[in-house]
N, C-alpha and C positions, 0 to 999 in steps of 0.2 A: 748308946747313941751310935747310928751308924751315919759316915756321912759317904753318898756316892759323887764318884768325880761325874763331872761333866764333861770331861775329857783336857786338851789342851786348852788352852787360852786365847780368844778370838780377836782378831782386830778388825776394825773393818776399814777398807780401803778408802781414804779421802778422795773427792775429787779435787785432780789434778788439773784440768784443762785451765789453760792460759795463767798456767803459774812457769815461770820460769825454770829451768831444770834443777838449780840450786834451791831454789825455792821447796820445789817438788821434794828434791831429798831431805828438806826440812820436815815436810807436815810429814812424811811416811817415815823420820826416824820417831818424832813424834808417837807415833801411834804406833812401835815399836816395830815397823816395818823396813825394810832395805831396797835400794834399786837395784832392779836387776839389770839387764841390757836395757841401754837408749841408742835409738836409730834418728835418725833425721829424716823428714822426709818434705816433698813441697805441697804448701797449702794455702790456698788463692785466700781463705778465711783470715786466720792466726796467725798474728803476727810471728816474723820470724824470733828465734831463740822463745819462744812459750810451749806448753806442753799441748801436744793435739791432743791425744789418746793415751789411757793406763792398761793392761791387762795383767790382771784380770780387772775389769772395770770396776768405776768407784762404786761402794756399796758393798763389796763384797766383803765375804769376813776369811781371813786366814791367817794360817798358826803365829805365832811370835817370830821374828826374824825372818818370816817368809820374803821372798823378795818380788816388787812390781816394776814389769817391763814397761819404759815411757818412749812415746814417738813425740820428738822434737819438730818445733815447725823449721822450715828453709827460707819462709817466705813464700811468694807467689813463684811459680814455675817459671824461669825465662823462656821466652821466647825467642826464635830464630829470627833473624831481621832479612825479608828473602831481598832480592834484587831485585829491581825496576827498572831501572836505566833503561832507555831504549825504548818501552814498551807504553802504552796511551797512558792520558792522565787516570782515566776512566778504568783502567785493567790496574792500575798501581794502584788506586785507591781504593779498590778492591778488593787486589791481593793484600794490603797494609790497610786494616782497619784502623781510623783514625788518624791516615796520616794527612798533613796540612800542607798544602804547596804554595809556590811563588812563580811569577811568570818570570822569563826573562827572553830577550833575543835571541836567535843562536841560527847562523848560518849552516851549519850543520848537521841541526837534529830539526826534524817536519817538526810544525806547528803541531802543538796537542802532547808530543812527547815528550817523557821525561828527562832532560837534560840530565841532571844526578838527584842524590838524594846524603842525607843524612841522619844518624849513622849508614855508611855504604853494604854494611854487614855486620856480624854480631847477632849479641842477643841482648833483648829489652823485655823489662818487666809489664806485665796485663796494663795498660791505659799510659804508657808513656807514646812517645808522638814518634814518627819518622818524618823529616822535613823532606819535602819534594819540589825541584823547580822545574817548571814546565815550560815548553818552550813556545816561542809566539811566533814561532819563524823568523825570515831573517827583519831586520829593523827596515822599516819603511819611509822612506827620505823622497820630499819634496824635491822633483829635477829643476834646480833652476832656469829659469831666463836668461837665454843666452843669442837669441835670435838679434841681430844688429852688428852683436860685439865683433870685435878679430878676433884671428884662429885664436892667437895666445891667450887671450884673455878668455876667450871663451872656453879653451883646454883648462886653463887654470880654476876658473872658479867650478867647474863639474868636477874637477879634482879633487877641491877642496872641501867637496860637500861628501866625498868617499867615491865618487864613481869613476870606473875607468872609460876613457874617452878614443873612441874610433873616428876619427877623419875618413870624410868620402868630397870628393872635388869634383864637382861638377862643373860642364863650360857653360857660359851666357851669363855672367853674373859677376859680381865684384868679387877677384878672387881671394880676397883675406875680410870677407865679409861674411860670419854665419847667415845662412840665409834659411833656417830649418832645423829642428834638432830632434828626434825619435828616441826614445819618447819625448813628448813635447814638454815643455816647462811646465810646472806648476802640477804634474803628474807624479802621484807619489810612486 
C-alpha cells in the first residue's frame, strides 16, 4: 500500500468583512490561521473598528499557520469644515453641502452674507450639518412721529427707538416746535 502526500495541509481563508478585528483573529485562529499585519484605513461603507478587506482574500486556501493581513475600518473620512464668514449665503451653501442657516440683523455684514457659522473650522464627518447665520442687514425700525412735539421730546423718543438725532433750526416758525422730520415718521 502506498500512500501519496497531498502536500501540506490547506485552510481556506474565512471571510472577514464587518467582523471586528478581535473577532477576525478568532474565525482565522479557528481554521488554524494567524493575523498578519492590520492597518486602519477610512471607509465611508463599514462601520468604524469592523474588517474591510483580508489578503489574501476570503476563499483562499493556505498552509497552517500562514498569516492573513486585515484592513480595519476608521469610519468615514473627515472632512475639512472650509470658511464662510464673509462670503454670500449662496457661495456658503455651496461651498458646505448641507449646511443650514439662520437669518439675523447685523450692521456690519450686507444683507445675504454670512454673519458666522458653526463649527468655524475643523473637521466633520459625511452628512453632519454646518449651521450658518446669514445676515438680513441692518434691523429696520419704524421712524416715529414727532412732528408737533418740542425739541426735547422729540430728540428723546427718536432716541429711544435707536436713532441718532440731528437738529436744524430754521426761522419763521415756533422755535421749540418740530415742524418736519427726514425721514418722515412712520418710514421704516
Amino acid at each position: 500500500t502506498i500512500v501519496v502526500s497531498k502536500g501540506p495541509e490547506r485552510y481556506e481563508v474565512p471571510d472577514l468583512g464587518g467582523r471586528t478585528a478581535s473577532q477576525a483573529t478568532a474565525d482565522l485562529e479557528a481554521e488554524h490561521l494567524g493575523v498578519g499585519r492590520t492597518t486602519r484605513a477610512y471607509d465611508a461603507d463599514v462601520p468604524k473598528g469592523q474588517v474591510v478587506s483580508s489578503s489574501p482574500a476570503a476563499g483562499t486556501e493556505l498552509k497552517r499557520d500562514a498569516t492573513v493581513d486585515i484592513v480595519v475600518s476608521r469610519g468615514p473620512q473627515p472632512i475639512a469644515v472650509p470658511g464662510v464668514t464673509g462670503t454670500t449665503a449662496e457661495a456658503a451653501t455651496t461651498k458646505i453641502e448641507g449646511s443650514r442657516g439662520d437669518d439675523a440683523y447685523s450692521t456690519t455684514v450686507p444683507k445675504g452674507s454670512v454673519i458666522s457659522q458653526s463649527p468655524a473650522s475643523g473637521t466633520l464627518l459625511p452628512g453632519e450639518t454646518v449651521t450658518i447665520t446669514v445676515s438680513k442687514g441692518p434691523e429696520m425700525v419704524a421712524v416715529p412721529e414727532v412732528e408737533g412735539l418740542s425739541r426735547s421730546a422729540a430728540t428723546k423718543k427718536l432716541q429711544d427707538a435707536g436713532f441718532k438725532v440731528s437738529v436744524q433750526t430754521f426761522l419763521g416758525g415756533p422755535l421749540d416746535e418740530v415742524r418736519a422730520s427726514r425721514p418722515s415718521g412712520g418710514t421704516a
